[in-house]
N, C-alpha and C positions, 0 to 999 in steps of 0.2 A: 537439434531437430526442430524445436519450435525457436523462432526465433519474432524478434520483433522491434519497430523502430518508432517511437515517436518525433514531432516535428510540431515547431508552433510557440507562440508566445501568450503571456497571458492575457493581453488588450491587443492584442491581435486578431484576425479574421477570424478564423478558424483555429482550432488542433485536428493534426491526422496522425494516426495509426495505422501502420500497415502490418501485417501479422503473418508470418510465411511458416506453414510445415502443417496447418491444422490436415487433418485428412479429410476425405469429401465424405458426405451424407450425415456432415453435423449441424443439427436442425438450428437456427438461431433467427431473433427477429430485433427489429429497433425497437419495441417496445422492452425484450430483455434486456437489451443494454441499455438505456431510461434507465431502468429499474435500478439497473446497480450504481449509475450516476446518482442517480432520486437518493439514494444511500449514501452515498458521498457526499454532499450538504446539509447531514443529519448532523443535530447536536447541539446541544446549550453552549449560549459564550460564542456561537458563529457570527458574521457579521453581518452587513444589509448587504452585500452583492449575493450572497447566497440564496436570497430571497428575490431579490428583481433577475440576476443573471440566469438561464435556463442552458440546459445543453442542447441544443439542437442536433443529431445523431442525423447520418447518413450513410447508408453502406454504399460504396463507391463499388465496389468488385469484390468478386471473389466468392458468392453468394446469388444462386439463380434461385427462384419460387420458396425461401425459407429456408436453402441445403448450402453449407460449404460445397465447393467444386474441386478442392485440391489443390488450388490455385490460391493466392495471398489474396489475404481477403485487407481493404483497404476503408477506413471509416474514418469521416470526416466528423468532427462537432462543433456546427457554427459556436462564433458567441454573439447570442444576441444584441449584449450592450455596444460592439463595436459598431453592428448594425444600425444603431440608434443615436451614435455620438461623433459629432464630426472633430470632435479631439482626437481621439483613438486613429479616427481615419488621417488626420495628418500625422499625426505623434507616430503612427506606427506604417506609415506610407512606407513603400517595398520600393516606390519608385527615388530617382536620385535628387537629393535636398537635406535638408540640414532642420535638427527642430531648433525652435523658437526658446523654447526654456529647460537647458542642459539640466541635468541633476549630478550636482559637483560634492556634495557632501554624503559621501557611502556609510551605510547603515552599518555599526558594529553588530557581530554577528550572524551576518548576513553575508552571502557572495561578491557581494559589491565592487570591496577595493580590491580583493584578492585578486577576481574576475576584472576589474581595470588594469591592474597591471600584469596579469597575465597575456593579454589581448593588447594591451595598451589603446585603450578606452580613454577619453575623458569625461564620458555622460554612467553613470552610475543605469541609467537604463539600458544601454546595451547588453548590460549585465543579467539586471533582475526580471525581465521580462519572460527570460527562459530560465531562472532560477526559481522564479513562481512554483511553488506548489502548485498552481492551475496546471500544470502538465499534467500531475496525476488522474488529471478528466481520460489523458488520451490510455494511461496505464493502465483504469477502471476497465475501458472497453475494451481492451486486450483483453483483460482477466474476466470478462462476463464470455469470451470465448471461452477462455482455457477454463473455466468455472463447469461449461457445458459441456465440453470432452470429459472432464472428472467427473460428472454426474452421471455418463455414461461408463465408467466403471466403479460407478458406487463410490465416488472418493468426495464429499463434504467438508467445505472450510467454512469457519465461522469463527470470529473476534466479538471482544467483552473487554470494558475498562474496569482495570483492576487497582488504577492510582490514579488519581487527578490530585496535583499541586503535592499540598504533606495530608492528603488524606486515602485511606490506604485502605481497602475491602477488606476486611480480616474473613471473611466467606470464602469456604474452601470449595463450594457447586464450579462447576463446569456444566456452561452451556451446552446443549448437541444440537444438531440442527434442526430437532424439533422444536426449539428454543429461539429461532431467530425471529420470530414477528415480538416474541418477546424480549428480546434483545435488542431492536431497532425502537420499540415504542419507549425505550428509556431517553428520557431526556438528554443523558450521558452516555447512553449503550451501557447502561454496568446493573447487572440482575440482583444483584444486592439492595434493598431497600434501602437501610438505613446509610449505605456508604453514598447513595445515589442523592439521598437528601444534604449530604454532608459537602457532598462533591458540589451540587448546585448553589450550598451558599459559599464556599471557596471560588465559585467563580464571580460570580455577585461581588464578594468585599475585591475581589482582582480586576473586577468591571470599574468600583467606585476609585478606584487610586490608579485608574489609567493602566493597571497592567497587564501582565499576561502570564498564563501557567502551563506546564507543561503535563505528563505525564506518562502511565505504561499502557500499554493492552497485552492481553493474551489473544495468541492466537492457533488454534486447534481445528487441525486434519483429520476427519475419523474418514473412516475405510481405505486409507493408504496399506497396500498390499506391501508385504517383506518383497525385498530386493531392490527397488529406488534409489538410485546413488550408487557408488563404487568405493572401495577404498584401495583401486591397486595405482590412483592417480589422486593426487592437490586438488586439483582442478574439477575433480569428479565427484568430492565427497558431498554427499547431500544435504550435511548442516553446516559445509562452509560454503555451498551455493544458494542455501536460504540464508544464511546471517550476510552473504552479500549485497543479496538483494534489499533484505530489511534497511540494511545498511542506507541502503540508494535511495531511501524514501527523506524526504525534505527537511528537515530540522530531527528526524532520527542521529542520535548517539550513542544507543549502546542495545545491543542484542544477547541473548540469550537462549539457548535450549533447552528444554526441558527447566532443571533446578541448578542450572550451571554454576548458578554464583554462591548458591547454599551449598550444594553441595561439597564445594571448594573446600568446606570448614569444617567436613566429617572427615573422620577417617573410613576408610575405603569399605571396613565391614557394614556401613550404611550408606554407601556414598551410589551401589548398583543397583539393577535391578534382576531378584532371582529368577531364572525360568524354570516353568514344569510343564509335562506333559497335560494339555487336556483332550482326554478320553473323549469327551464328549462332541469335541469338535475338531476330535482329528489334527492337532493342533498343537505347535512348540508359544506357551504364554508367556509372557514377564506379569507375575505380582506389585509392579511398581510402574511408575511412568517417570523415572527421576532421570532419566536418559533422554525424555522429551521423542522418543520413540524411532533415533538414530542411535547404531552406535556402527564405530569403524565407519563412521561416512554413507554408511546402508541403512533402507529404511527397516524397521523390527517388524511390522504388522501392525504393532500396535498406537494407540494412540500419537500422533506428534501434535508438539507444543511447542511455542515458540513466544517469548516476551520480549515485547519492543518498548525501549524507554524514548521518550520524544523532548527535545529541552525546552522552556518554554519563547514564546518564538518574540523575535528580538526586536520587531517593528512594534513601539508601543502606541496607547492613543493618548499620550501623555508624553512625548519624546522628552526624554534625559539624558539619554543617552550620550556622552559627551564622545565626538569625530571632530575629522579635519576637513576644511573647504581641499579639495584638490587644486583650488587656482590659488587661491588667498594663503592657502596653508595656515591660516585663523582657526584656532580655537572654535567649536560649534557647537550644536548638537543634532541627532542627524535627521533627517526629513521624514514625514510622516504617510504613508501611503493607507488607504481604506486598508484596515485589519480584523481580527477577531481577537475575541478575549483567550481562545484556547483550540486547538482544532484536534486535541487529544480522539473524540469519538469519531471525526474522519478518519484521521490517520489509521484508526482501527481498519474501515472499510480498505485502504488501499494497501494495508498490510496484508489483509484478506488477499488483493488482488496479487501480490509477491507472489506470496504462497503457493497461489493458484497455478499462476505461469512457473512457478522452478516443478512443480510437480505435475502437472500435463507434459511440460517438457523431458522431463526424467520418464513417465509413462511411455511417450512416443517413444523414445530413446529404448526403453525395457523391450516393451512388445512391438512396436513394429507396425506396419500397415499403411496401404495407402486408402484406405474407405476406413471409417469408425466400423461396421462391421467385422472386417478384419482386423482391428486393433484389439474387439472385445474379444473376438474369439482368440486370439493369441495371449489374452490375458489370461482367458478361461482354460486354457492348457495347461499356463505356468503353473497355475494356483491347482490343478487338477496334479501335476506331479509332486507338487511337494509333499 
C-alpha cells in the first residue's frame, strides 16, 4: 500500500525519495521533515560533517498548499558540501570519465569487496557511496510522512538508547511521547542519568584510541490499534516486516521484539503475556508487554517494542584494520574515510523511521481510504466494532 524508493549517494548531488500510497489531505511541510533530519545528526561521538553538512529538503510533487494530493509525493535533499567542493563534483560526475584516484583497498566490514565482486567493481567507491548510511537522510523523510499519517490516528513512535559499547541502562522507564524533547536533549538519547554519563565517557576513551562503538535502542509504538499485520501469510506478519526492515538499517545485526531473547530462557509459564478483561475500557488487556505487542504476526493493542542491536561501525580514525590492495593483492590496512566515534543515538532516529513506514503501511493496508479522512473514519469503525 505504502510504498517507497530511495536513490542517491552519499557525496553526491542530492538524495530523492519518492513515497507512493500516502492518501491525500495529509498536511505536511519542509520544515517537518528538517525536523526529523535535525534529529538524525543528534548525538555524542558524531563526526564534523554532521555539523558543516545541512540537509537541504525540497518537496518536488505530490504536495499542493501543505496537503498530499494522492499522488507520490517526491523529495529531494541537496547536499550542501557537494555544492561546495569541486572534489565531489568530479569524483562523483554522472557524466562519462574515469576518476583520478581509485580506492583499491576495501574496508573489512563494510560493503566494499563484497559489493566489488558482486558488480565486478575495481574502485571500492562505486560500492560505498550508496552503502553510506547517508541514505538514511532520504528514509528519514519518508518516515516524517508516514510519522504524520500515524499521528493521525493516534499512533506515536519514539526510540531511547539503552546500550552504548558494554555500558548497559539498568532503568526499566520507558519513554512516551511526552518524553521526546527529553529524549533528544540527551547527549546519547538515553533518559537514564547515570547510564548517560557512563555512556559519554565510553565514547570519550573509544574517541582517544581511534575507535568506535556500537550499541542498542529501544524502540516503542504507543497507540497501535489490534489488528496490524496478518498471520494467514510469512510475508504479512508484522514482526517479521518490522525485524526486516530494522534489519535494512546500516551496520544493524540483530533485532528483537519485545523480550525475544530473555524470554527464550523461561519456560513458557513466564515466557507470555496474560489477558483480561478491562471493564473500564471496554477492552481485551495483556498484563505484560514480553510479546513486544505482536503476537501471531498481529498487532495486540498494546504497547510495541522493538530493540535494535547496531555493531560498532568498522571505518576507524585509526585504521588497523588489516585488507588486501585489490591490484597489488599486498597485505594493507584499509583506507580511512571522515567517520564518527558511534552513531548508536542516530540509528535510534531511523529506527524510529522503520517503524513508522511498516506501520502506516500496515494501517493503509487495515483501513483503507483514498483521503486521510476516509482512512480515520474507517479506522474509527474498526475500533467501534470490536
Amino acid at each position: 500500500m505504502l510504498r517507497y524508493l530511495t536513490a542517491g549517494e552519499s557525496h553526491g548531488r542530492a538524495l530523492v525519495v519518492v513515497v507512493e500510497g500516502l492518501p491525500a489531505g495529509l498536511e505536511i511541510t519542509v520544515e517537518e521533515i528538517q525536523g526529523e533530519l535535525a534529529r538524525r545528526r543528534l548525538g555524542y561521538g558524531r563526526g564534523p560533517r554532521m555539523r558543516f553538512e545541512q540537509d537541504e529538503v525540497t518537496i518536488v510533487g505530490g504536495v499542493r498548499h501543505g496537503r498530499t494530493l494522492g499522488s507520490p509525493v517526491a523529495i529531494e535533499i541537496g547536499n550542501s558540501e557537494w555544492v561546495k567542493s569541486d572534489r565531489w563534483h568530479e569524483e562523483m560526475s554522472t557524466a562519462p570519465g574515469a576518476t583520478k584516484a581509485p580506492l583499491t583497498q576495501p574496508r573489512p566490514g563494510h560493503a566494499d569487496l563484497a559489493g566489488m565482486q558482486k558488480y565486478g567493481f575495481g574502485d571500492a567507491r562505486d560500492v560505498l557511496e550508496r552503502a553510506s548510511a547517508r541514505e538514511t537522510a532520504a528514509r528519514v523523510a519518508a518516515g516524517a510522512l508516514a510519522k504524520a499519517l500515524l499521528a493521525r490516528i493516534d499512533v506515536q513512535v519514539i526510540s531511547h538508547v539503552v546500550q552504548m559499547g558494554a555500558v548497559v541502562s539498568k532503568s526499566t522507564e520507558r519513554p512516551t511521547p511526552a518524553d521526546l524533547a527529553r529524549v533528544d536533549a540527551s547527549e546519547v538519547r538515553c533518559i537514564d542519568a547515570d547510564a548517560e554519563a557512563a555512556m559519554i565517557a565510553e565514547i570519550k576513551a573509544a574517541a582517544k584510541d581511534g575507535d568506535s562503538l556500537g550499541g542498542v535502542v529501544e524502540v516503542l509504538a504507543y497507540g497501535v490499534p489490534v489488528g496490524l499485520g496478518s498471520h494467514v501469510h510469512w510475508d504479512r506478519k508484522l514482526d517479521a516486516l518490522l525485524a526486516r526492515s530494522l534489519m535494512s538499517i546500516q551496520a544493524v545485526k540483530g533485532v528483537e521484539i519485545g523480550d525475544g531473547f530473555e524470554v527464550a530462557g523461561r519456560r513458557g509459564s513466564e515466557a507470555h503475556d496474560p489477558i483480561h478483561w478491562d471493564a473500564e475500557t471496554s477492552s481485551y488487556r495483556r498484563s505484560s508487554t514480553l510479546a513486544g505487542g505482536v503476537e501471531g504476526g498481529i498487532s495486540t493493542g498494546e504497547l510495541l517494542a522493538a530493540r535494535v542491536a547496531m555493531k560498532p561501525l568498522a571505518t576507524l580514525n585509526r585504521p588497523v584494520l588489516t585488507t588486501v590492495d585489490v591490484e597489488t593483492k599486498e597485505e594493507t590496512v584499509s583506507f580511512k574515510e571522515r567517520t564518527d566515534v558511534t552513531a548508536v543515538p542516530a540509528m535510534g532516529v531511523v529506527a524510529e523511521t522503520m517503524v513508522a513506514l511498516v506501520l502506516a503501511d500496515e494501517a493503509a493496508r487495515k483501513f483503507g481510504g483514498d483521503s486521510v479522512a476516509e482512512l480515520v473514519r474507517n479506522r474509527d469503525a474498526f475500533l467501534a466494532s470490536l
